[in-house]
N, C-alpha and C positions, 0 to 999 in steps of 0.2 A: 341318165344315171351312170357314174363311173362301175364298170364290172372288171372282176379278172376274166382271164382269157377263156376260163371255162363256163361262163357266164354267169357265175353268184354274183352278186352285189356287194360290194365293199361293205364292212362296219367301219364306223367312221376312227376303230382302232386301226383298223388294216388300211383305210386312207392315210390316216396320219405315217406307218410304217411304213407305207413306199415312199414318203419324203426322201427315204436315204435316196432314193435313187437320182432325185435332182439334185442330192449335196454331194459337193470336189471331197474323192478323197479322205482329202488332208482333212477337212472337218468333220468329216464322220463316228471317227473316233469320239470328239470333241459330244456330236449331239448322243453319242448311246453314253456316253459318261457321264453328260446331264441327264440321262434320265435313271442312272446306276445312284447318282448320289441325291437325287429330288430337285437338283434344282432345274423347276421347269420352268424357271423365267427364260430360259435358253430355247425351251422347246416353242415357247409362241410365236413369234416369227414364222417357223416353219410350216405351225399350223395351218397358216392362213393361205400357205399358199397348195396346200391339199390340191383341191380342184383343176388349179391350172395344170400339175406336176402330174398327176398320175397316168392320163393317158395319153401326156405326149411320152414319158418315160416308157411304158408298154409299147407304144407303136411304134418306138428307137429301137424294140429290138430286134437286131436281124439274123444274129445264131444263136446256133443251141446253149453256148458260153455265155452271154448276155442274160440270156432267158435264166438259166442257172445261178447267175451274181444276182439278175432281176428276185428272186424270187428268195435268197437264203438272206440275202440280208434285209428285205424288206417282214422274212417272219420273224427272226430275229427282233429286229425292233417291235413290230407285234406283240411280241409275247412279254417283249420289258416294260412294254405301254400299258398291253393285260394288266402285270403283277401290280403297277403303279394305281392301276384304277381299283383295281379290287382293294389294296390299303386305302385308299381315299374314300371308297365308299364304306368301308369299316368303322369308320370313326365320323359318317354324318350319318344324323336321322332324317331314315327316307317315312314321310308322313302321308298315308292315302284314306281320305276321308271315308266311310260307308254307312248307310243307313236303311231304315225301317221306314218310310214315308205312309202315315195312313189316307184310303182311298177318299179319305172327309178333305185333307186338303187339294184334292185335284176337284174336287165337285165345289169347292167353296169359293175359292180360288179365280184370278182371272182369265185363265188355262197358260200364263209363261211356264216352261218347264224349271225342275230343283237343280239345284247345283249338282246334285249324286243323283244315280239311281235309283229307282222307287225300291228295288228287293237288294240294296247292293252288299248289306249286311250279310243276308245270307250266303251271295257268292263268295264274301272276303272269308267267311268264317271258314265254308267249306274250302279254298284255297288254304287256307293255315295248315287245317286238320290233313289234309292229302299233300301236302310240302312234305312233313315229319314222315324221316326214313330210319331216324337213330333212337330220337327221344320227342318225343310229343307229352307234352304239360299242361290241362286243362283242370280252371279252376272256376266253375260256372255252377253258380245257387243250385237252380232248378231247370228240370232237363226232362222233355216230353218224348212219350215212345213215337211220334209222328216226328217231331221235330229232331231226334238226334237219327233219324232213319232217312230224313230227307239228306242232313249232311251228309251223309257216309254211303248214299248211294253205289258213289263210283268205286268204294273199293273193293276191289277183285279177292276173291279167294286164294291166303296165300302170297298176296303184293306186296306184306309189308312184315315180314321173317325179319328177325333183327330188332325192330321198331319194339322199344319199351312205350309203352303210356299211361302216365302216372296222372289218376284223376280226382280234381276236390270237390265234394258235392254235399250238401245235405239231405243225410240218410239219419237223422235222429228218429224217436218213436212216434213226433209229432207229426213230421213230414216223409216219412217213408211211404203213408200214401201215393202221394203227389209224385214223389221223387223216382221212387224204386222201378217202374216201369222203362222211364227214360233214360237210366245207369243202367238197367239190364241191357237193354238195346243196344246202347251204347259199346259196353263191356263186349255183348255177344258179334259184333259187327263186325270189331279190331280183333278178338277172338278170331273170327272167321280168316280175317286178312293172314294171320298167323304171327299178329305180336302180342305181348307178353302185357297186361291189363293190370294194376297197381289201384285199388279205390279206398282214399280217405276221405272220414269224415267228422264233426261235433262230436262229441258222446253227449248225452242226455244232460249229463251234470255239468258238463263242460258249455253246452248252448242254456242252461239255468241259468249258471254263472254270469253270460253275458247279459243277460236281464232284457234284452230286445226281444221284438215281436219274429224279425228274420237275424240270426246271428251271424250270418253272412251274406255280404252284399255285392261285392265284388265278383268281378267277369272280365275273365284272360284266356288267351290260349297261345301257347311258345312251341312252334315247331325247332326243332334242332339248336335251340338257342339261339338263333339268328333270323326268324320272322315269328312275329305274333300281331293277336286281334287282341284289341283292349276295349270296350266299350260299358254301354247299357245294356246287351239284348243277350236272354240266357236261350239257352238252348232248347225254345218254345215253338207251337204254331203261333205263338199271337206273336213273341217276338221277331218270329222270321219273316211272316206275313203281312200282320194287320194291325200294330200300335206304331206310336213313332216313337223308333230307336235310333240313336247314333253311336260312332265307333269309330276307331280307325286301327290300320294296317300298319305294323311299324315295323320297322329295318333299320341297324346301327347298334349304337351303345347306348341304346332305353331299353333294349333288348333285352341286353345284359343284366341291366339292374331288373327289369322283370322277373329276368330268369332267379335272381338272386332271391327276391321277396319269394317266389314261389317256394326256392327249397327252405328260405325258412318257416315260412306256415306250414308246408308238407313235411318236418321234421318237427312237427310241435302235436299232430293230428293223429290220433287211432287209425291204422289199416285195418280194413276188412279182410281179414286172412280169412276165414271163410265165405266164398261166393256165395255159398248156399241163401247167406242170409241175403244178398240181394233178391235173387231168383223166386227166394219163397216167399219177402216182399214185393215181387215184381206179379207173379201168380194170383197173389192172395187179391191185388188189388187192382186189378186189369178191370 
């Protein structure tokens, strides 16, 4: 493994940035211009020769001047390699499968293991929910006082000041049973963290209106606007446990348009301005 001299391990951004050290000069200029104006058909070439270049360059040098040119112009390129990758990955969807596997298909089954892991839903979701530092958006049916309590384990009292979370749930009069226990938790949890907790939901004549048996069925959750879970599985034991559920983990510009569907349903939705009535939903029916 190629390291610097103080023994990290190259990312293979900082491989590609000590290139400069095996290009003349005269073309140096030429390859950080290619990579100021995009065009990286210039940069391939260079790429490839990563491997052989880096630590013959490093072992060439033999003063402190050397070591100095080695190292300002190789972060340099670094960091215009950074800004290039961080736009490219902006504009692709990065897509990570997760799921709910029930313990019927390993006992049924010819023991090959699943493409995902059997609980992977649960870690993806809880990843989403502890990414969000600014804005966390979750819009998840139904929601268990076990199941939003396993999520939210890890967050510390206080770790997430700042952080709004704006949540959609069904809390009508039919299901505030069901509901209310696992929105108080929920609420009380981020609460604790010390950010600032936002809950809409139906109103009664509004979930009439839709004439279905659940009038919401849909399950998302958008950290920062820039990573969300999209799936099947609400924020249950049985969904984080023990039904088969799938989902995935997305990154890019689905994001985006997530993010966007979200504010318009959550601009069309009643706020709960008094907590009271979760809590004394959540009490009533423990």
């Amino acid at each position: 493994m190629i390291e610097w001299t103080d023994g990290k391990p190259l990312t293979p951004v900082q491989r590609t940035g000590l290139l400069l050290l095996n290009v003349p000069s005269e073309r140096r200029g030429l390859l950080l211009q290619s990579v100021r104006s995009g065009n990286e058909r210039l940069l391939e070439p260079y790429a490839q020769l990563v491997a052989r270049a880096c630590r013959r360059a490093i072992d060439a040098c033999q003063t402190e001047e050397e070591h100095w040119k080695v190292w300002s112009c190789s972060e340099e390129m670094a960091d215009l390699l950074e800004r290039r990758q961080a736009v490219f990955e902006a504009t692709q969807n990065q897509i990570r499968l997760v799921a709910t596997l029930s313990k019927f298909f390993f006992l049924a089954g010819d023991g090959a293991l699943p493409p995902v892991e059997r609980w992977s839903l649960m870690s993806g979701i809880k990843e989403v929910l502890l990414a969000a530092r600014k804005r966390l958006c979750i819009c998840i049916p139904f929601m268990s006082e076990t199941g939003t309590e396993d999520l939210t384990l890890d967050l510390a009292p206080n770790s997430r000041r700042g952080l709004e979370v704006e949540i959609i749930a069904l809390l009508t009069s039919e299901l505030l049973a069901k509901n209310a226990p696992g929105v108080a938790k929920l609420v009380a949890q981020f609460e604790a963290a010390g950010a600032r907790v936002t809950v809409r939901s139906l109103t009664d004549e509004e979930a009439a209106l839709i004439g279905a048996l659940v009038p919401m069925h849909a399950k998302f959750a958008i950290a920062d606007g820039v990573f969300a879970y999209l799936g099947s599985g609400n924020f249950s034991v049985a969904a984080l446990y023990r039904v088969l559920e799938a989902g995935v983990l997305i990154k890019g510009p689905l994001v985006r348009e997530l993010q966007e569907l979200f504010d318009w349903i959550a601009g069309r939705l009643q706020v709960w301005e008094q907590a009271a009535g979760i809590w004394e939903g959540a009490a009533r029916y423990q």
